[in-house]
Each structure stands twice: as C-alpha cells, then as structure tokens.
N, C-alpha and C positions, 0 to 999 in steps of 0.2 A: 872469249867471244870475239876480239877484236882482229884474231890472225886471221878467224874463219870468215868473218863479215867481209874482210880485207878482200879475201881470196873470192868471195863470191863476187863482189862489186869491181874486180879485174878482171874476170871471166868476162862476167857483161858486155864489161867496154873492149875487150878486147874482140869479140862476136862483131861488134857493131863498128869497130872500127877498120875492120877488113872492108865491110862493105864497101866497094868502087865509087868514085863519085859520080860513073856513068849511067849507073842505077839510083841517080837522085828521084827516078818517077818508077813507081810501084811496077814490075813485072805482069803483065796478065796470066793468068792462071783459069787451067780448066778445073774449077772449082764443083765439088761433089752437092750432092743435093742436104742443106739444112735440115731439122725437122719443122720449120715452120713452113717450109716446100714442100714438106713429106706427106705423100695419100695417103703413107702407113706408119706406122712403130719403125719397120722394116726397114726404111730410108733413111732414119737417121745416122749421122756419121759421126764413129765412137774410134777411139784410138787401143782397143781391146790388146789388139797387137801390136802397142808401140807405134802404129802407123796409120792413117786415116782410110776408112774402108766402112761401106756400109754394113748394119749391123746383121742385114738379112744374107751377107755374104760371109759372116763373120763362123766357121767350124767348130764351134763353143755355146754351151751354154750362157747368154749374156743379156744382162734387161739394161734400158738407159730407164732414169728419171729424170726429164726436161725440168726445165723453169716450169711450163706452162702449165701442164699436170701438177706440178709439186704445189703453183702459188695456187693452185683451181682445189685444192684440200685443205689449206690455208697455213701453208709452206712448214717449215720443221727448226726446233732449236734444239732437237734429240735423235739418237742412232734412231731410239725406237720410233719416234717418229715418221723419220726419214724411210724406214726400210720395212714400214708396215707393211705392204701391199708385194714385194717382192716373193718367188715361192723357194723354199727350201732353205730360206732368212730368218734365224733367227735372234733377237736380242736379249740378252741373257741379264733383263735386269736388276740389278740389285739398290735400288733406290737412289742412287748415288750415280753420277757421270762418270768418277775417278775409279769405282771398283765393278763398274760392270763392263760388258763384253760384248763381241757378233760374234755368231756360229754360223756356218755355212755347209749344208750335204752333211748333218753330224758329226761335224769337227767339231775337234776338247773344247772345254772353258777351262781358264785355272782359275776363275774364281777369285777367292780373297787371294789370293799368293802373287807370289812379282815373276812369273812364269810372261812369257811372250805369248803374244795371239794365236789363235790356229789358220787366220782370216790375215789376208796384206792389208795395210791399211797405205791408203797413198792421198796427198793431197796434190792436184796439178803433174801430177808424175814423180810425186818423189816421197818415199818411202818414211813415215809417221811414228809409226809405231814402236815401242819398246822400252823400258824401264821397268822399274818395282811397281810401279803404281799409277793409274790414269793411261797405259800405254798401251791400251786392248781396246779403246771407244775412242772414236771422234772429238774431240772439244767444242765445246759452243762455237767457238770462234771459226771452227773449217764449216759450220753448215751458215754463216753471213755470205749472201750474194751469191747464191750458187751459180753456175750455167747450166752445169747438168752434172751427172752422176752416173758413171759406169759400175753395174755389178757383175761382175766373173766368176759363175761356180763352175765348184769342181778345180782338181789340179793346176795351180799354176807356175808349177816352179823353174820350167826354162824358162820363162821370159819375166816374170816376179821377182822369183828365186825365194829367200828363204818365209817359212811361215805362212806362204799362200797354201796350203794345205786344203784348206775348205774353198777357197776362192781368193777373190784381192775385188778393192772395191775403191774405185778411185775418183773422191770428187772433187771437180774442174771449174773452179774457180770463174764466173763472170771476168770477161777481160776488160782493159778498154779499148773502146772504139772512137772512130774516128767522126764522130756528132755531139753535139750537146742532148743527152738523155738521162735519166734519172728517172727514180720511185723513193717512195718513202710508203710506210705503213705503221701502224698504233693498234695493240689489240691490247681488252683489260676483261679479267677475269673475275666474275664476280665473289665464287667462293673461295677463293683466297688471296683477292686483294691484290692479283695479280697487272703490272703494268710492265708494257715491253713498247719496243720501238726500233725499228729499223729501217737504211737507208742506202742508199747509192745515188751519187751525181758522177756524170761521164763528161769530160770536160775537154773538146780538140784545142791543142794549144797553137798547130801551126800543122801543114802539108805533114801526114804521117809521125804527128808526135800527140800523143795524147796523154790524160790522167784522169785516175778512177777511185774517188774515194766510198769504204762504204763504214757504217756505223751503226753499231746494235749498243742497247742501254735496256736493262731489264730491273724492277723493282718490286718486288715481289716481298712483302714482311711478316703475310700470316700464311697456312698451308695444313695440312690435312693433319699431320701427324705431331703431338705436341708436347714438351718437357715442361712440363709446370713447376720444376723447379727451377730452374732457370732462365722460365718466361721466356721459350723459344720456339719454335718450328724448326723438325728438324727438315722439312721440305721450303723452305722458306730460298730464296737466289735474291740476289743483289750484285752485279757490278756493269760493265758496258765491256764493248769489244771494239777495235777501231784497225782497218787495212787502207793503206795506200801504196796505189800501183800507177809506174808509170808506162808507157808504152812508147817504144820507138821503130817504127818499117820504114828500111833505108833500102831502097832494093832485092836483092835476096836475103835480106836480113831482117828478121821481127821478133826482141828483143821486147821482154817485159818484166819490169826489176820490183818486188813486191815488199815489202815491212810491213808487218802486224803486230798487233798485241793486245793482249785479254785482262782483264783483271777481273774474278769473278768469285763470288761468294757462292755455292751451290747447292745443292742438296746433299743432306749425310747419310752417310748409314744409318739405320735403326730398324729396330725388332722389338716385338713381343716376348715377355717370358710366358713360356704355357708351360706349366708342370702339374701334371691330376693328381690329383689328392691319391694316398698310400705308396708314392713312390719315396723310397728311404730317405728321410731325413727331410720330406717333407708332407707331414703326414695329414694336413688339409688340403694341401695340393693349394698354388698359387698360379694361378693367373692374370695379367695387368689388362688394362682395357686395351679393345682395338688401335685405337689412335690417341693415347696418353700414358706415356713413359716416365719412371720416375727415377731420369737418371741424375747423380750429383754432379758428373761430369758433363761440364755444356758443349752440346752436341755442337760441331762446326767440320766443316768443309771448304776446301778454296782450292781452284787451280788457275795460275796465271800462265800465260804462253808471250814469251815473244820470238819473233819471224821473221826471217828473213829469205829470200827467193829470189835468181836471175833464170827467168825461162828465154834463151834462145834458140831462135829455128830460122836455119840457114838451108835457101835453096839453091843447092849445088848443080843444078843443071841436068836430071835425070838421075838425082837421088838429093835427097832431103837430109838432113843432119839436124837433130833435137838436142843440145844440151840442160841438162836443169842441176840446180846447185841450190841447196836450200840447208838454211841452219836453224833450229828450233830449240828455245832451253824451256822446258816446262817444268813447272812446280806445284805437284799436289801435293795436301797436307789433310787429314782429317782427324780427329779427337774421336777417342772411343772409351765409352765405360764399360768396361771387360765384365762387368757383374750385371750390372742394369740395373741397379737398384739405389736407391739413395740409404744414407744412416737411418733417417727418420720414416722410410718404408718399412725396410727392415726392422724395426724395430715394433712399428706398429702389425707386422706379419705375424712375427715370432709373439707375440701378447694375442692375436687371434686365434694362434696354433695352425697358421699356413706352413709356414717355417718352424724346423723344429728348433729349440732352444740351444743346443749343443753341434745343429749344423756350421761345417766350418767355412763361412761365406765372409768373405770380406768386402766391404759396401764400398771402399777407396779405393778399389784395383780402376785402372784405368789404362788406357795405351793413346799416345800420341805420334803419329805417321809426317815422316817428310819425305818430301823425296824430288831430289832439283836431277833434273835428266838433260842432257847435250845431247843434241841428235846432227851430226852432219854428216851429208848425203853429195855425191854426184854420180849422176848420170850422163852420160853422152851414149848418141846411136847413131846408126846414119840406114837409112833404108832407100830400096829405089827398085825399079823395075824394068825388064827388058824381053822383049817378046815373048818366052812365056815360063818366064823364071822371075820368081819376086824374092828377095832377100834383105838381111837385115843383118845388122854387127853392131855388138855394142861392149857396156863396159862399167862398172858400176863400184863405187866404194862408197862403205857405210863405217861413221866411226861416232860411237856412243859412250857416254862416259854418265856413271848417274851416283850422286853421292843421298843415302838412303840414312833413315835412323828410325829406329823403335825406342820410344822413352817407356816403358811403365810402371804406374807410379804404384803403394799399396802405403799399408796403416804400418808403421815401425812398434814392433814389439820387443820387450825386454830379451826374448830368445833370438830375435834378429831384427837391429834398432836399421835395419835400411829402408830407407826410404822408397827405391826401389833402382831400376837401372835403366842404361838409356846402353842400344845397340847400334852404333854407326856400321855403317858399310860404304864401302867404292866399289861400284861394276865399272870395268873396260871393258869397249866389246869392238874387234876391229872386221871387218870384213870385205872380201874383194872379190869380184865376180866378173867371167867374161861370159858375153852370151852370144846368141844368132839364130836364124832361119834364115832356112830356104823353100821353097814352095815351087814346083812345077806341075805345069798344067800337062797333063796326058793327052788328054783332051779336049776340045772346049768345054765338056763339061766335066771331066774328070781330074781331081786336084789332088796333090801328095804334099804335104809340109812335114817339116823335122824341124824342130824347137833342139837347141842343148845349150845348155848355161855351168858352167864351174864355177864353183864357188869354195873360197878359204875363208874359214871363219880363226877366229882367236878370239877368247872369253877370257876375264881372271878376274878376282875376287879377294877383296882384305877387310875382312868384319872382326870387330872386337864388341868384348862385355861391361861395360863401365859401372861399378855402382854409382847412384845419384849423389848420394850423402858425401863419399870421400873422394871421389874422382877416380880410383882405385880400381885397374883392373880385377875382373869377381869374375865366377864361375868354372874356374881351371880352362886347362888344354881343350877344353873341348868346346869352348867360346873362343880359339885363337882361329883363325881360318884364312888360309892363307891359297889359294886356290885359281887352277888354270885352265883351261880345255884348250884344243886344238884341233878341227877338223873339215875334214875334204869332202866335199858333196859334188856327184855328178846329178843332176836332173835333166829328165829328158822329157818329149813330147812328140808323137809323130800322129796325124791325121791325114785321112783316106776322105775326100767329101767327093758327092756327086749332084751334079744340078738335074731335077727329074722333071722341071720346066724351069723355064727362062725364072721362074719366081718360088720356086720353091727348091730346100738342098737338103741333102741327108748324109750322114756325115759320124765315124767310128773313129774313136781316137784311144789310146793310152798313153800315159805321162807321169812323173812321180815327180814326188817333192818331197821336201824337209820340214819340221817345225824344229827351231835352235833346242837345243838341249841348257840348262844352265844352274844355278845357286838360288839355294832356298836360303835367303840372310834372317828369314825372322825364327829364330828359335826356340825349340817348346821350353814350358817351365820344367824346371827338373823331376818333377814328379812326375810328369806324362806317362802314359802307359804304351806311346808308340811314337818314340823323338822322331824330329823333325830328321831326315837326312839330309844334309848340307849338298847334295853333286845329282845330278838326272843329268841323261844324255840324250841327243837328238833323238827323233822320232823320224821315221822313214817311212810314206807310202807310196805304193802305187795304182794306179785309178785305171780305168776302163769305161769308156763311157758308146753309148749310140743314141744320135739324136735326128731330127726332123722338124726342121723350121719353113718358115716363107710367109707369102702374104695372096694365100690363093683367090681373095677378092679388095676391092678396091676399098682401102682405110680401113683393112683387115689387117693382122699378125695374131700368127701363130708359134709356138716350140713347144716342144717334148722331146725330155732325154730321160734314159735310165744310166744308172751308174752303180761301179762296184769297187770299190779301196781297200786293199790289202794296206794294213797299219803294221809296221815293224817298234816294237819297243812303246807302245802308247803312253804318251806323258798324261796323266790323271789327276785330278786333284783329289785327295784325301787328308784323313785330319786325325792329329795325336793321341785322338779319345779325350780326352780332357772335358766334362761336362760340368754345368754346375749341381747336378746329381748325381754325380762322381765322388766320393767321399777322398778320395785317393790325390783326387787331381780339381779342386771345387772350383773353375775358372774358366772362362771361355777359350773352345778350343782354337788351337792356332790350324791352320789352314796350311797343304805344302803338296808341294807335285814330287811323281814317281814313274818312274818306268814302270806301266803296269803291267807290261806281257804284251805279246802280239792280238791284236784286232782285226773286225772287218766291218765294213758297212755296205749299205745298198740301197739305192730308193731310184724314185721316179716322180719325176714332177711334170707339169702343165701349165703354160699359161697363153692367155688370151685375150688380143681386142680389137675392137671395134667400133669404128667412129660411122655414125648415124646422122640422119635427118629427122625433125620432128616437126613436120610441118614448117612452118616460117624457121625455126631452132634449129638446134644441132647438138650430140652427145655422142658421150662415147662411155663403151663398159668395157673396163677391164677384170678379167677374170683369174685368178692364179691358185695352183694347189700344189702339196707334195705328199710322198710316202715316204718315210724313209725307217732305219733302223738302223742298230751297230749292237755287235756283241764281241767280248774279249773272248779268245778262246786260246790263250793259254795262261801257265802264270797261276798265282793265290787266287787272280779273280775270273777265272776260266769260266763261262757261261754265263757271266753277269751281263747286264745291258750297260751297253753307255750310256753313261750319266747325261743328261739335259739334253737328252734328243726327243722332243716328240714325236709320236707315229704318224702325227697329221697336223698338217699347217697348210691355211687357205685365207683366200681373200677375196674379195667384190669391191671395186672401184668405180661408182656411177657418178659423170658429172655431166649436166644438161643446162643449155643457153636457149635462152626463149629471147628475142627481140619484142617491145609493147609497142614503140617507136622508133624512129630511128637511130635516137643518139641513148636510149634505154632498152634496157635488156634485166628478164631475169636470169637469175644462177641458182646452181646449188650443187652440193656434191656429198656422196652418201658413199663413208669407206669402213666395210664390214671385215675383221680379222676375228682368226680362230684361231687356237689349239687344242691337240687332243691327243692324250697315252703318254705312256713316258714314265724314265725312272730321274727322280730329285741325284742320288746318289751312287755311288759304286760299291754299292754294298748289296747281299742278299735282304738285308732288311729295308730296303729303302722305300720310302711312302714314293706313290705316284705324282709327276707334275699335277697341277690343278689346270683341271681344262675350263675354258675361257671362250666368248666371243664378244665384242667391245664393237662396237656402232659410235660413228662420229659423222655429225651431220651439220648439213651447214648452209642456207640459204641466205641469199643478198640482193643485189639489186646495182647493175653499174647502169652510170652516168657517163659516160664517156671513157674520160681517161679518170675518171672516178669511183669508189668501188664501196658500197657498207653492206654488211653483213653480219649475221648472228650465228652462232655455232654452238652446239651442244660436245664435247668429247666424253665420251663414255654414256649416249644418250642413257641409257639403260641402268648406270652406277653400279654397275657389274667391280664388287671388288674381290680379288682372289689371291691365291698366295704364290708371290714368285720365289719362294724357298720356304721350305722348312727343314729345321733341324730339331733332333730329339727334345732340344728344351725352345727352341726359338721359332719363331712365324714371324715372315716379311709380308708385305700387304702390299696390294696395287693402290692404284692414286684412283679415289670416288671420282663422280664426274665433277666438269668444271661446264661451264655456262660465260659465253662473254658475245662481245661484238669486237668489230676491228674495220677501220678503214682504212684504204688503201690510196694512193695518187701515181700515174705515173706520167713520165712529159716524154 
C-alpha cells in the first residue's frame, strides 16, 4: 500500500504545484447551471462524458440523483436503496452487501461467484469494482455524503471501457467548499433495533483551502431473520465509516486529496431449507421457518474498505485536464453453513421422519470466505472545445491484485479423518487503456460523436488445495491451477443526435463493450455432477439504441429510448448440481460462470417528471418504467431466457412541501417500486422471479434548518422471494417503522 499511497499523494502535489503564483486569485469561469438553478431534471450538470454538459444535452440514456431528492426519501445506505426509482435498474439482491449486485438493460449477474459486474461501478471517477467477492455493489461507505449520482445505461465501453456492458454508475462524492456548512442526521428503527447516524462539517481554512469531514456509525443488534443457535441475526450491521477530504484551488488548479475507511459488520447470507415431503431421502419433507434458521455455523459477515483519492482538475486555457488516482484495499469475509442445519436439528428431523435415517447429510459442513482485494486506478483526460468541434483524450490504467480463500470445514470419519480443506487463491489483473472523442456539429442542431477506447487487459491466477488437518497439499492435479489470459479489446461508440427544439433532442447511437472474462477459484466437491470449470473468456456486445429526451414544459423532464444487444460468448452463472437432495453430491451447490453461447436483449424504457405548485407548496412526481427481455440463442442453452431479468420494472416518486408558517413547512414523500416476469435461472426448469410492489412512505415536519420525521419502508410488509433454488428460499426484509431527525447549518 505504501508505494501506491506514495504515488497518489505525488501526483497531487505535483498538480498543485505547477499552479503559477499569478493565479493566487481564483480564475472567473462561465460556470454551467447547478440543479438547485435548474427549472428542470434537464439542467442539471453531469460529467456522463468525462466532461461537464447538461444532462438534457447529454446523446444517452442517463438519470442524475441529487442530494436534494435522495435526502427528500430519506437518503440511502444500500445499492437498493439508492437505485430504487431509476428505470431498467435493477439490484439483484441477495441479503448480503458483499454477494449481491446491479443489473442494467439485462446485463448478467454472477451471483455467488467471483465473476466481475456486467454494470461500471465508479466512485468520483475512478473505477471500484472487482475481486472474488463484495466487487459487484457499492459499500456502505461510497453511499456517506453523496453530491449526486450519475446512472448511464446501455453500452459504455469507449469512454468506461471494461464491464460497463449494462451501463457504469458513478457516484460523486460531496466536496469541500469554501464556507463553514454542515448536517448531521439520526434515524432509529423500531423493528429491529435499528440505530444509525450520519454527518458532514465543511470547514474553510483560509482563501481557497478548505476540509470536509463526514462520518456514519450504524448499530443495529436484532433483525428479521434469526439463528437461535447461536443467538444471532443474521441481518443484524454494526460498525461506522469515516472520510476526510481536503481541498485546495490555486488558480487553474482544484486539487482534492480524499482517505476513508469503513469497518463494518453486515448482513449475511441466509436461506430457507424447503424440501416437500416424498422427495428421496426425504420422505416427510422438511421445511425451516420463515425467519429462523438452525444453522451450528454462526452466521457473520464484515467488509472493511480503506481509501485513498487525489482528484485533480487543472484549467488549461480552453481545455480542461481531470486527473484522478485512487487506491482502495477491501476485505470481505462471510461464514457459511453449507448444510443449514445444526447436529441437534438433524437429529430431531430424522426421529420425526423429515429426514430419512440413512440420508447422507453432514450437519459440520461449513465454508468460510476471505478475500483482501487491491484496487489501483489512474485516470487522466484532458477535454476542450473550439468552434464546432468538441474532443477529448485520455488514458487509463487499472491494477488489482486480490488474495481469496475458501476454508470448508466437515465431520472427520474413520474412511477420511480430514477435517476438511481451505483453498487460497492470488488474482493479478493488470489493465491499460487509451481512449477519446470527437464530436462535430453539422449544424446547429445536427451533432456526430465517435467514442473509441483500446484497451490490454492481462489476468493470471495460482490456486492451490490444502487439507486442514495436515497442511498437506489434497486433491491432485486438478486443484493445482496455475493460469493466465491475455487480451485486446477495441470498443467503440458513434452517435447521430438532433435538436428538434432548442429543448428537446433525438438521438441513434451504436457502441460495444466488453465484460472481463476470468477464473472460477472456488471448486466443486469431487462428487459434483457438473465441476466447476476453472477459465471463461470475455464477453462481447454490441448495442443499438434510439432515444428522445428534453424538457418540453417548465420543471418538466422527459426520455425514452429503446435498445438492442447482440451478446457474443454470454458469461452466465450456473451451478455443479450438487443439492442436498442429491444423493450423489448431499451439499450445497457451488456457484460458477461460463460462456454460455451467443445472446440478445431488447427493451424500452420511460421516465418522467415534474415539479409543481400546490397552492402556497410545491412537489414534484417522478415517474419511471421499462420493458425489457434477453434470450440465448445459441449454445446447450439456445432459447432459454436470461436469467434475472424482469419483463417489467416501474416506479412513482412523490414528494410534496406545504409551508404552515414561515420558518415551518410540511413534507412527505411516497416511493412506489415494482417488478414483474422473469426467469430466477438458466435453466428450462426455472421458477419465475417473484413479483413484488413495496411502498415507502414518509412524512415530517421542518423547522427551519431542522427536520423530524416518521417513515414506514415496506408500508404494506410485502415480503417475497429474491431467489429460489430447488432446496433454498431467500426472503425480503418485513417492513421497518422508525423516525429520524435531521439538522443542517
């Protein structure tokens, strides 16, 4: 960590120390319009491409979420939170922060496997995502102190580059400014006990040097879902987050050097055993309750992050130059009882005649998850404009190094006294990318852009089999894995847009990307009936999209695009067979990606809104939906649907200000999400997603710079299943009920 911190904290100073001492006083700039300026969605100003542009200008599919809307819902410490209300979003979750995922326009999930996203994940501009485990979602710690939140679907791989497939989603970090300002806020949950807390003070130190700290602490010790054997919740969170930034603008120079880090207990994994009665070898059929699990293994989860960030941007006089350098080491870890069942379950099963007496179920199987991931990143670009040509050059290298292990443990018998084995692994993954646009105007209102980005990846991989007991290399040649990839990707992007009034644009683009190809490290037991393959290779598509955006009335916004992805090689998540109704293989299956054949998808989304007057008040409704679909059509799973895409995803965003007096006002905000259709798996046999609508509502009352309120999430207690497998059911979270106040200066 120390060469790479080294190297970021020299950049910095080297940014800031060019700056002239002629430019001791801030340059004037014609500065673009804020959204607290903005009469619409439409004005706000988003960095989509690299470069500041409003969004209603922007040739793409693309939503922002401000502070303002975000704290007016009662802001987010989860993807799903966060990305409720966006259309053709969605979060793919599996109870847990560290093993679930975003989907974007029907891009893959892999699920439990250590597969890369299908979605860019970026914080401040620099590229997040990646490793075995926790490297497909957000951390608690990127959604403290947002400013705002950029989502880009659809294709983004010239200017992203790798893994933006369904889109890239980048959120932008509150900076510091140059005033003494601050908030702080407290919300407590009453059905589980929940207490959270978070904060920012902005503090000017002197002419253009300021500091920004913020601070989240979350306590949370009872929760929905519970191991009574080991007197725990597995939804249960415990730890705090803490960021500090400083900022320096020295003339054309505005340099801001960021450290964070998380330390956080989370939520785990866990499931349901459902098995009906007459399936073999369990001839009363077993089933555990909803929300009480009788695992031996105690459930835990943690991912800690620390951070480190030099964002400089340097204005060169009629082109602007952005560098950002960022290094991140995260570590998830979670505990898993591979059976689900404790000794003393089992045994009281098989005496009811749930379980039959001679099934071969072992109650000690367990698996233990680590996985420390290095992420360093730099970016530099420089962009600028000149009468009616806009361009852009940049240049990017990403280098990840992630040391992974699978322990699992089982019962030592006289025919095999091991205890069980633990599987280390080392990813390298180096990668280097040049990219660019150009954009010329044909006409005033007629615009052309070409995106192209190269990129070199290099992958490799050395996993070994250790047994527990002896230390002793186990499992032959086919646990030694020693393994490399190497490849070349051109991504391209060109858009045709046209202004059909000064305020509204239409706009046809096509473009392709990549999703990395790479190493399956966790592998099946030897019984499996379908081993895990150790090698997948990238995935290639290309997109087609036509859209129509604007803001045809005042504190209106509108878009609509449809789109179409030709998928080359679809990386898939499937599984070894391995059940605990498997006589063959009696164990939870392992999880692993494949090139599953060529694909396509298709859809069409909508969204909309609308800021109003309501007498003395004011509100605004936001509205959003999509269609989409995907099917393989070549390959073993030629005509299947892709997996975890639903056929319909919608949302209603209503929040309404009433004034009583003048320094009191009431609030409230009412945000309705859907889903509907869909296959869980890729398989001809697969159960349908479960469709869902969840209501979160919330009224308050501010006081000035003062704010309480009471919120219902999940008014309705709508709970449903966000996966099922042949013996397993995941469960949503019941509602929660609380209050929360807020302060800000």
């Amino acid at each position: 960590m120390g060469r790479r911190a080294n190297l970021l904290f020299c950049t910095a100073a080297i940014w800031v120390a060019v700056a002239p001492p002629a430019f001791a006083q801030d340059a004037p700039s014609e500065a673009l319009p804020d959204a607290a300026e903005a009469d619409d969605d439409g004005a706000i100003v988003v960095t989509a491409r690299r470069r500041e542009e409003r969004l209603a200008d922007v040739p793409t599919a693309a939503s922002v979420i401000d502070i303002t809307s975000l704290t007016d819902r009662g802001g987010a410490t989860g993807s799903g939170e966060l990305l409720a209300d966006q259309p053709s979003v969605r979060f793919n979750n599996l109870n847990s922060s560290v093993t679930s995922e975003i989907s974007i326009r029907a891009s893959s999930t892999a699920r439990a496997t250590n597969g890369d996203p299908s979605v860019g994940l970026y914080r401040n501009g620099a590229y997040i995502a990646g490793g075995p485990v926790g490297g497909r979602n957000f951390t608690r710690l990127d959604l403290l102190d947002i400013g705002r939140v950029e989502v880009l679907r659809g294709t983004q791989g010239a200017l992203y580059g790798r893994n933006a497939v369904g889109g890239a989603i980048n959120i932008i970090s509150a900076e510091p400014e140059f005033d003494l300002s601050g908030w702080a806020s407290a919300r407590y949950g009453f059905e589980n006990n929940s207490f959270q807390t978070q904060g920012a003070i902005n503090v000017p130190l002197a002419d253009g040097l300021a500091i920004r700290i913020s601070g989240d602490l979350v306590e949370q010790d009872k929760g929905f879902f519970y191991n009574p054997d080991n007197d725990v919740y597995f939804d249960q969170q415990k730890g705090h987050g803490l960021r500090g930034q400083i900022r320096l603008k020295r003339g054309p120079v505005d340099a801001i050097i960021t450290a964070e880090t998380q330390r956080l207990t989370t939520p785990t994994i866990h499931y349901q055993i459902s098995i009906p009665a007459g399936t073999p070898g369990f001839p009363g059929g077993y089933t555990q309750d909803r929300f009480r699990y009788p695992w031996n293994t105690a459930p835990r989860a943690s991912q800690d992050v620390d951070g480190l960030q030099a964002l400089v941007r340097v204005d060169l006089g009629g082109a602007d130059l952005t560098s950002t350098t960022s290094f991140r080491k995260r570590t998830s870890e979670y505990d898993l009882d591979n059976d689900a069942i404790s000794p003393a379950e089992l045994a009281r099963a098989r005496a009811a005649g749930q379980i039959g007496a001679l099934t071969p179920l072992d109650a000690s199987t367990a698996s233990y998850v680590v996985d420390t991931t290095d992420n360093f990143s730099q970016d530099i670009h420089v962009s600028g404009a000149s009468d009616r040509f806009t361009w852009l050059v940049g240049a990017e290298m990403l280098l990840l190094d992630s040391d992974f292990s699978v322990a699992t443990t089982r019962t030592p018998t006289l025919a095999n006294p091991s205890p069980g084995n633990i599987a280390p692994a080392r990813l390298h993954f180096e990668s280097y990318a040049a990219y660019g646009s150009l954009g010329f105007d044909i006409t005033d209102s007629l615009n052309l852009t070409g995106e192209l980005r190269y990129t070199r990846d290099s992958r490799s991989i050395s996993a070994r089999l250790y047994d527990l007991g002896t230390g002793l290399p186990t499992g032959g040649p086919s646990r030694i894995i020693d393994d490399s990839i190497n490849a070349d990707n051109l991504s391209y992007n060109a858009t045709l847009s046209y202004k059909l009034t000064s305020n509204i644009l239409a706009y046809g683009k096509v473009g392709s990307s990549y999703r990395a190809g790479g190493f399956n490290t966790r592998l099946s037991d030897p019984r499996a009936p379908s081993p895990v393959q150790v090698l997948f290779g990238n995935e290639n598509s290309t997109s087609y999209e036509v859209g129509i955006k604007g803001s045809p009335i005042r504190r209106g916004y509108f878009a609509i695009a449809g789109y179409y992805t030709e998928l080359e090689d679809l990386i898939a998540q499937v599984d070894d067979g391995c059940a605990l109704t498997n006589p063959a293989c009696p164990i939870a299956a392992v999880a692993y990606l494949t090139n599953a054949g060529d694909a396509k998808s298709w859809g069409i989304e909508a969204e909309y809104s609308q800021g109003f007057d309501l007498g003395e008040g004011n509100g605004r409704l936001a509205l959003s939906g999509s269609r989409q679909e995907g099917k393989v059509k070549s390959g073993r799973y030629d005509g299947l649907d892709l997996a975890q895409v639903p056929d319909w995803l919608a949302s209603a965003n209503l929040n309404l200000r009433y004034p009583v007096t003048k320094d009191v006002a009431l609030t409230s905000n009412v945000l309705i999400s859907g889903q509907w259709g869909g296959k869980q798996e890729l398989t001809a046999t697969s159960v349908d997603l479960d469709d869902y609508v969840l209501v979160n509502l919330r009224v308050g009352v501010d006081f000035g710079k003062i704010s309480v309120s009471a919120f219902a999430n999940n008014v309705f207690d709508k709970v449903y299943f966000v996966a099922q497998a042949p013996t397993i059911n995941r469960y949503s979270q019941p509602r929660v009920v609380g209050v929360e106040g807020r302060i800000s200066f």
